[in-house]
C-alpha positions in Angstrom: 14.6 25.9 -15.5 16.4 22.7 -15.3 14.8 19.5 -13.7 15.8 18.2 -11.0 16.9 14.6 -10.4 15.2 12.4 -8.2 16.5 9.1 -6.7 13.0 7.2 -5.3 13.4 3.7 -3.6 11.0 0.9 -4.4 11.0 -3.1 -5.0 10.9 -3.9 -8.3 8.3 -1.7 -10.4 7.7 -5.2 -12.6 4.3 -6.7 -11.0 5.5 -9.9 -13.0 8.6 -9.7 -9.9 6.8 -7.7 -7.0 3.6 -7.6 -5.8 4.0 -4.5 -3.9 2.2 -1.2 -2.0 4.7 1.0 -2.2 5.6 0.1 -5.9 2.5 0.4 -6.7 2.5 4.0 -5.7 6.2 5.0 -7.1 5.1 3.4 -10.3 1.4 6.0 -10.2 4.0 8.5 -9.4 6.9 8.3 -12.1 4.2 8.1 -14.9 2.1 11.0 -13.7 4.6 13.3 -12.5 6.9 15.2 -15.1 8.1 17.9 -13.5 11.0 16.5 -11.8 13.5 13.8 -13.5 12.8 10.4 -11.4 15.6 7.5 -11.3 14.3 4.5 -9.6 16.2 2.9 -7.1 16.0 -1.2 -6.5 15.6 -2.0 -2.8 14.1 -4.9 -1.7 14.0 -8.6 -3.1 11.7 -10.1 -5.9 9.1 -11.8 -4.4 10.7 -15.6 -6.2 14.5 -14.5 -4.6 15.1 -17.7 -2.3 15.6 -17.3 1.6 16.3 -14.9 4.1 20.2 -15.1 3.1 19.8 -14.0 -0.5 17.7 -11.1 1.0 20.5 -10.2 3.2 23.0 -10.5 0.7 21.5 -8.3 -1.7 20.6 -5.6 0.5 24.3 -5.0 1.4 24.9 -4.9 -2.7 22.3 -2.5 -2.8 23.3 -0.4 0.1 26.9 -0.4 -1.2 25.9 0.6 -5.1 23.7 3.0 -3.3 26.2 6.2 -3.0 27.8 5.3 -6.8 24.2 6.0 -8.1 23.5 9.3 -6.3 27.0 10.6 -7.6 26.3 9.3 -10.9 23.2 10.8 -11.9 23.6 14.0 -9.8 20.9 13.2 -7.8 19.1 16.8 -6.1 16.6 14.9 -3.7 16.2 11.5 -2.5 12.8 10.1 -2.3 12.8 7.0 0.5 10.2 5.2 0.3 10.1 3.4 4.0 7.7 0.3 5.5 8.2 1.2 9.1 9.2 -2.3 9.6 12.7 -4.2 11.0 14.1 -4.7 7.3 13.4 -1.1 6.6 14.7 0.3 9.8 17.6 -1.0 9.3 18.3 -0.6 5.3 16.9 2.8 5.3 19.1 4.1 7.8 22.4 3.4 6.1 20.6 4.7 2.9 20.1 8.2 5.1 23.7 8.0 6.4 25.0 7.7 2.6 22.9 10.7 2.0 23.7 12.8 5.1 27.3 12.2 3.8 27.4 13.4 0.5 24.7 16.4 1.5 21.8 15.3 -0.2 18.9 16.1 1.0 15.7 12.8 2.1 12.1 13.0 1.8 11.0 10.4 3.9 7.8 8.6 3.0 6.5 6.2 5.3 4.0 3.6 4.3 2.6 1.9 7.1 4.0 -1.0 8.6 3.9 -3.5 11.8 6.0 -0.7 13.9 4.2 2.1 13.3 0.7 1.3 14.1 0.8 -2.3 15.3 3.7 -3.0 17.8 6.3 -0.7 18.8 9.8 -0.5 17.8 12.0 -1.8 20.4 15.9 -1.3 21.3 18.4 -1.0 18.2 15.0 -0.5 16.2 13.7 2.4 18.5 16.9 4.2 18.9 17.6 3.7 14.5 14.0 4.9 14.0 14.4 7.9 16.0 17.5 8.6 14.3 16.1 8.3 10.9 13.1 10.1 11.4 15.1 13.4 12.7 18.0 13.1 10.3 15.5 13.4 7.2 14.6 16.8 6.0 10.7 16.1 5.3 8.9 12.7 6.8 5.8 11.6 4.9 3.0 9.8 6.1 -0.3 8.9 5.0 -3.0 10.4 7.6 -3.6 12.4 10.4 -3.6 8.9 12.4 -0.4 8.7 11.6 1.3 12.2 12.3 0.1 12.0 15.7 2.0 8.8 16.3 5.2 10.8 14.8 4.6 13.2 16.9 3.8 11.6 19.9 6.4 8.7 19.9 9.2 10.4 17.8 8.8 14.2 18.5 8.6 14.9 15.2 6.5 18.2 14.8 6.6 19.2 11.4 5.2 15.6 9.4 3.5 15.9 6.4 0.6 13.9 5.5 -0.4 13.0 1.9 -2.5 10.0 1.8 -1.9 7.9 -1.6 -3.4 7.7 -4.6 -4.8 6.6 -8.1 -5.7 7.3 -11.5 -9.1 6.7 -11.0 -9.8 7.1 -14.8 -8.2 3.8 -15.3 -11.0 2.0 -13.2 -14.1 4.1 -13.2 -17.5 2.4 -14.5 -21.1 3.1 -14.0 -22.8 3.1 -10.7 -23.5 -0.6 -9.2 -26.8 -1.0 -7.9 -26.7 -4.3 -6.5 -24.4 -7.6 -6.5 -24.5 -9.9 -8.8 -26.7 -13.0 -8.5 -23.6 -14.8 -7.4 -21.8 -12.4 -5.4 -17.8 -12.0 -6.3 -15.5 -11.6 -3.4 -11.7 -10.4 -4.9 -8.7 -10.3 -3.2 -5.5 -8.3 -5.1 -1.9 -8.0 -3.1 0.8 -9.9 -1.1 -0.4 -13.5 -0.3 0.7 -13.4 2.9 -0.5 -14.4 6.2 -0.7 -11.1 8.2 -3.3 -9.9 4.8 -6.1 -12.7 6.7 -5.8 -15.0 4.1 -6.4 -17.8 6.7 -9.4 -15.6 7.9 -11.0 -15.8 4.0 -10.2 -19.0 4.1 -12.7 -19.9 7.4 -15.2 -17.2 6.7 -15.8 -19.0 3.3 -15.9 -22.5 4.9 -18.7 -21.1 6.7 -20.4 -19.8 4.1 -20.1 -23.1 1.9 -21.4 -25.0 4.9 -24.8 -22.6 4.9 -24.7 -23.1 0.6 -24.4 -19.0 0.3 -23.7 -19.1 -3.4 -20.6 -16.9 -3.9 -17.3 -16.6 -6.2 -14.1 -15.8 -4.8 -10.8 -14.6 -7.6 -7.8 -14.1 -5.8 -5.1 -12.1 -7.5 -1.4 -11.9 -6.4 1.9 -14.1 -5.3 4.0 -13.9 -2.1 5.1 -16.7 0.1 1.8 -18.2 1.4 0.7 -18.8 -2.4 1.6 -22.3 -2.7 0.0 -23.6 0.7 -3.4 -21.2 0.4 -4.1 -21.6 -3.0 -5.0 -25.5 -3.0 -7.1 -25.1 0.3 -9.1 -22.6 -1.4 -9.3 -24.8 -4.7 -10.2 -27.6 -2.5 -13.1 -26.0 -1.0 -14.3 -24.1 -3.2 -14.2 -26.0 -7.0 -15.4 -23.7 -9.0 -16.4 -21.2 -7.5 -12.7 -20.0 -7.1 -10.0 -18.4 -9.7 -6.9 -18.0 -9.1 -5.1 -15.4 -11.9 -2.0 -14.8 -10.3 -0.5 -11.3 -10.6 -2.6 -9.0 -13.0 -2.2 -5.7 -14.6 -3.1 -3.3 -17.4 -6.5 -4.5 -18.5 -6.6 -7.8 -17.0 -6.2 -6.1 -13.2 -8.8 -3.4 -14.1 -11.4 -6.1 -15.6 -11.1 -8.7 -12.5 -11.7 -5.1 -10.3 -14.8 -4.0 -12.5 -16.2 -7.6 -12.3 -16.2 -7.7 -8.6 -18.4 -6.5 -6.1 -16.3 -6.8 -2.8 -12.6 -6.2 -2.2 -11.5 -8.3 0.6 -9.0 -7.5 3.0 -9.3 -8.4 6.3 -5.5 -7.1 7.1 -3.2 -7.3 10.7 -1.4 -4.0 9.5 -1.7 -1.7 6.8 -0.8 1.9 5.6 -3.7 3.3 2.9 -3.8 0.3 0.0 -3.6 1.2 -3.5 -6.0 -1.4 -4.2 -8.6 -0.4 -1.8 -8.4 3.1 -3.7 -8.4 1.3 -7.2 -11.2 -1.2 -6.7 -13.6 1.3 -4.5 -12.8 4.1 -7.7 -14.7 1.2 -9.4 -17.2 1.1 -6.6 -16.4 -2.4 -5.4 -17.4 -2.2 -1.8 -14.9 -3.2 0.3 -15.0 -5.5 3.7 -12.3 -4.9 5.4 -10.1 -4.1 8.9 -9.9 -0.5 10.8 -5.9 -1.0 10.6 -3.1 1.6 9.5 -5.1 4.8 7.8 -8.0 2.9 6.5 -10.4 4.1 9.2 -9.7 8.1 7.7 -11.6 6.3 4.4 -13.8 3.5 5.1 -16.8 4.1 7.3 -18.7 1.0 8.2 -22.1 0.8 6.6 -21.4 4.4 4.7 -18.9 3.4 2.3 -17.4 0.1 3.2 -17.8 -2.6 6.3 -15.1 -2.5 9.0 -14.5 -5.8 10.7 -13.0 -6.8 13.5 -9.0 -8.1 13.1 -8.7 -11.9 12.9 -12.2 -12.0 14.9 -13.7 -15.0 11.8 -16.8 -14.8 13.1 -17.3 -10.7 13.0 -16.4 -11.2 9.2 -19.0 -13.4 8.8 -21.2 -12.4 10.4 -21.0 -9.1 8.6 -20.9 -10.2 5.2 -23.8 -12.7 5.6 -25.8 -9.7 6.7 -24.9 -7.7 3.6 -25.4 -10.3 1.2 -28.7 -10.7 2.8 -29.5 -7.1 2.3 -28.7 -6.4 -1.6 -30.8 -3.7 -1.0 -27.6 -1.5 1.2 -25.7 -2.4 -1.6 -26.0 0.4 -4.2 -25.7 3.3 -1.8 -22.4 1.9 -0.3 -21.0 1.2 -3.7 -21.8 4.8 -4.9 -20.3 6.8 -1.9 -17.1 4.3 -2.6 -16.8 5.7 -5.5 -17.4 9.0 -4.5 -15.1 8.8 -1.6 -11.8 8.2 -4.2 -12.7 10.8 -7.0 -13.1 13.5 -4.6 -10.0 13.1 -2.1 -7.4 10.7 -3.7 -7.4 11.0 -7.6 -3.6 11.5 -8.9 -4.1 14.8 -10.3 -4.2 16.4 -6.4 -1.4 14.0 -5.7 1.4 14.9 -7.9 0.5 19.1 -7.2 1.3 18.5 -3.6 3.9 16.0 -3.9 6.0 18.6 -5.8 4.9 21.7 -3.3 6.7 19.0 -0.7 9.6 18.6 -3.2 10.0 22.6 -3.5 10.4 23.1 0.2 12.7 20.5 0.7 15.1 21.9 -2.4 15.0 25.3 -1.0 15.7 24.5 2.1 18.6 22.7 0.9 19.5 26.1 -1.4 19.2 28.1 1.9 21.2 26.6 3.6 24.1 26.2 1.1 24.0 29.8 0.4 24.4 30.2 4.6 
């Protein structure tokens, strides 16, 4: 049987350009998944394009290249991958018009975002979002949490949910009893504000002032870099490394070398990198946003703390540093957690189940 084509949307795939979610996750699925034949689509800026203007400018490029591309490589199925977010609102529903127009059919594959479990879309946003969400043969999200908001504030009865995943193989190690005798604290993703840098940035303060003996690596670019980065050098010396973006082997040693993830978020879907570093059973301290709470229990497998509340984050991680004791047992079920129910294996089987019922559908209704 001959494959079918598959046009899926993402930033850049280069982590040396993008420090990105959702790329993360089309990059785990192009490399994993060979049944269909995928053909990634560019949308978004690199993280180093300059200004709000440029951003603009090369959206409407990519949104008028956009239809050329689906004609040129025949594309069966489109594969939108959507932050629920203004910029995406609006960019992914001229994408959907260009696809409702030449007949192709859209999975739709939401990934978090500030509208869809933080604050609610309003006017033009609202009325494009409903729109979008009922023009699009299949919408994805990534929990339960989620398709209830779908189908509470959109009326959309029939989402899917598949939460994301990794290739846990990559990052697995043997079980972590205890932290080491100067704990590391990592942070891999978008250095941005809404990820609680500024929070980190307090807690450890704090923790300085009390001479808690800790490391902190951060790992990443985005637009706070260049004002975060020296207030962290500043305060912390040497106990901080900064490495930028990583990958390959360089990303997976940082993660094995670490015993807590940090992410003390505003909004989130399911991170990649809490999957990747708690496959490695780095324990991770971080907020009850987006789908995380479907994951991380407090005290079980993670620690949940309160959004922007400094002194809940603290407080917490003083108390499990002073417990070391805790700290194999929550490292363990971390581990456990990923391996059983979100390894890429289980992924790509029901990502292409989704992909079958959307091209049948489409068949069906051809043939009618």
């Amino acid at each position: 049987m001959k494959k079918k084509n598959i046009l899926i949307t993402a930033p850049s795939l280069d982590t040396k350009h993008n420090v990105s979610g959702i790329s993360a996750m089309v990059r785990i699925i192009i490399e994993h998944n060979h049944v269909p034949v995928y053909h990634h689509f560019l949308f978004g800026r690199k993280d180093n394009d300059w200004g709000d203007i440029v951003s603009i400018l090369l959206t409407i490029r990519q949104l008028l290249i956009f239809p050329f591309i689906l004609k040129k490589y025949k594309i069966n199925l489109v594969h939108q991958n959507f932050p629920f977010d203004p910029k995406g609102v609006l960019r992914e529903s001229v994408a959907g018009l260009w696809c409702k127009l030449l007949g192709i059919p859209v999975l739709l594959h939401v990934h978090g975002g500030k509208f869809l479990t933080g604050k609610k879309p309003y006017g033009i946003y609202r009325f494009l979002a409903k729109k979008l969400f009922h023009k699009s043969h299949v919408v994805l999200v990534l929990s339960e949490l989620e398709r209830d908001i779908m189908q509470k504030e959109y009326q959309r009865t029939d989402v899917c949910v598949l939460e994301n995943c990794v290739d846990s193989s990559q990052f697995i190690q043997a079980d972590k009893l205890m932290p080491a005798e100067i704990p590391v604290f990592i942070f891999l993703g978008r250095i941005h504000e809404s990820k609680g840098l500024h929070e980190i940035l307090d807690v450890f303060k704090r923790l300085n002032g009390e001479h808690v003996p800790f490391r902190f690596v951060l790992c990443g670019d985005g637009s706070l870099r260049a004002s975060i980065v020296p207030k962290f050098e500043s305060l912390l010396g040497k106990q901080f490394d900064y490495k930028g973006v990583v990958s390959g082997m360089e990303k997976i040693n940082a993660i094995r070398s670490a015993d807590f993830f940090l992410l003390p978020s505003w909004f989130e879907g399911l991170p990649v990198t809490m999957l990747e570093t708690m496959a490695a059973g780095v324990v991770p301290v971080i907020t009850d946003v987006g789908s995380i709470g479907q994951l991380v229990h407090h005290q079980e497998n993670g620690i949940i703390i309160e959004k922007q509340n400094v002194t809940d984050m603290h407080q917490k991680i003083k108390d499990i540093l002073a417990h070391p004791e805790r700290y194999a047992a929550l490292s363990k079920n971390a581990k456990e957690s990923v391996l059983r129910d979100y390894d890429v294996s289980q992924y790509v089987h029901r990502l292409n189940e989704i992909y079958g019922q959307v091209l049948s559908a489409q068949a069906k209704a051809k043939c009618e």
